[in-house]
C-alpha positions in Angstrom: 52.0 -58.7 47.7 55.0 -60.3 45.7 55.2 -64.0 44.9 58.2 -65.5 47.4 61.1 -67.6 45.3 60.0 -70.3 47.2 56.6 -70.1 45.4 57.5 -69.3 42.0 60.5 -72.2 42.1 57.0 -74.5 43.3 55.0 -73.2 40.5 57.5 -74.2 37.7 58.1 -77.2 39.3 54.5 -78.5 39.2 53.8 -76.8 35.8 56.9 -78.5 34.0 57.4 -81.5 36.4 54.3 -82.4 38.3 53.1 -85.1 36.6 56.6 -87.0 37.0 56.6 -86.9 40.9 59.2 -85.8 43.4 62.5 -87.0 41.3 61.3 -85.1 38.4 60.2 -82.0 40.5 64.2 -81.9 41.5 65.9 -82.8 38.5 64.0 -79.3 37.1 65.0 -77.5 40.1 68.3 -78.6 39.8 68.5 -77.0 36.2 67.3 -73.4 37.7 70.2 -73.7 40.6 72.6 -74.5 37.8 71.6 -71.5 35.8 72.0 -69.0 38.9 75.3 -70.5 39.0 76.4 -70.9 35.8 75.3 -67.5 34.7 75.6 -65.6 37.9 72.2 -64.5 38.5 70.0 -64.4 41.5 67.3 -67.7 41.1 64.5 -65.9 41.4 66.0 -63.8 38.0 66.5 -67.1 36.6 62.9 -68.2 37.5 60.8 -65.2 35.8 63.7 -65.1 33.2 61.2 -64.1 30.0 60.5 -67.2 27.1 61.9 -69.8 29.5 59.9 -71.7 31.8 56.6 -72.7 30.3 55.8 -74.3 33.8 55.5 -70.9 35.5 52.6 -69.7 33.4 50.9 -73.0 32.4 48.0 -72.2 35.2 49.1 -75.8 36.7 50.4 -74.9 40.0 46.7 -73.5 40.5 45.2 -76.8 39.0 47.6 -79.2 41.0 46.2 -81.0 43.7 47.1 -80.2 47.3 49.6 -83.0 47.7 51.3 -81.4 44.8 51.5 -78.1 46.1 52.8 -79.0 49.0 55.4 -81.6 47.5 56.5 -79.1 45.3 57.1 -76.3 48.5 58.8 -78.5 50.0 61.4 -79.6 47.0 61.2 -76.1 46.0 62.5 -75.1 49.7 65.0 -77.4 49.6 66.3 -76.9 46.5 66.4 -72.8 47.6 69.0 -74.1 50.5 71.3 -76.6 48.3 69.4 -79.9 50.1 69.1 -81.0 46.5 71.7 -83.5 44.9 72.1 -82.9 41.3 72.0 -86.0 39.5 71.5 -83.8 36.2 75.1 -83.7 35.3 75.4 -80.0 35.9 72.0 -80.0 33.1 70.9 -76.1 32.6 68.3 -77.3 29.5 65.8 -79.7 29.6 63.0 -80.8 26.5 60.3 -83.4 26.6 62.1 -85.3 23.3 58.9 -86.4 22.2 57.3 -83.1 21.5 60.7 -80.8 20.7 64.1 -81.7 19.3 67.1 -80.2 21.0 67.5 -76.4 20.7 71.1 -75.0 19.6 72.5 -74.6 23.1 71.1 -78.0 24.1 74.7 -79.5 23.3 75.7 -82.2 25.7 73.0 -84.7 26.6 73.3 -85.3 30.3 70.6 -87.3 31.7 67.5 -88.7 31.0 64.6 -89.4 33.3 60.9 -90.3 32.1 59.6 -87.0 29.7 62.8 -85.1 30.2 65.9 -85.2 28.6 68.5 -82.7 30.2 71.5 -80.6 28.4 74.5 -78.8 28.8 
């Protein structure tokens, strides 16, 4: 049986975002509904997108607690009907600055919020 969006968009969000709670859950799913937009794909293309999520094959969806899971279906749900605010600045990157630098395309530094730094 296929994986739903809904359930991928939670699995990234808990494998890159978990560990900085709900804000940081929706300031990465706010970075995937930019990408559909910006490059007119469907989410869930922009979700299993190859080389670009880390989060969706770390195992940490699987290793997340309950509470998690379920704070990440419901942002992840959410997010899927445009109930998220994007306070990213339009963001379609983001890097943890203290383990990579910013990437080529990373140009425009938009926001910045705990381990994430987000780019245009």
């Amino acid at each position: 049986m296929p994986i739903t969006t809904v359930v991928l968009l939670a699995m990234l969000l808990v494998g890159e975002a978990g560990g900085q709670g709900a804000e940081g859950m929706r300031l990465v799913a706010s970075t995937v509904i930019n990408r559909s937009v910006a490059w007119d794909k469907p989410i869930r293309d922009v979700i299993v997108q190859p080389r670009q999520y880390y989060g969706l094959t770390s195992g940490l969806y699987e290793q997340s607690s309950p509470k998690t899971q379920a704070l990440a279906l419901k942002i992840a749900q959410e997010a899927l009907v445009g109930g998220i605010k994007d306070r990213t600045g339009g963001a379609l990157y983001f890097i943890n600055p203290r383990h990579e630098k910013p990437f080529r395309w990373c140009k425009v530094k938009t926001y910045q919020y705990k381990d994430h730094a987000f780019y245009k």
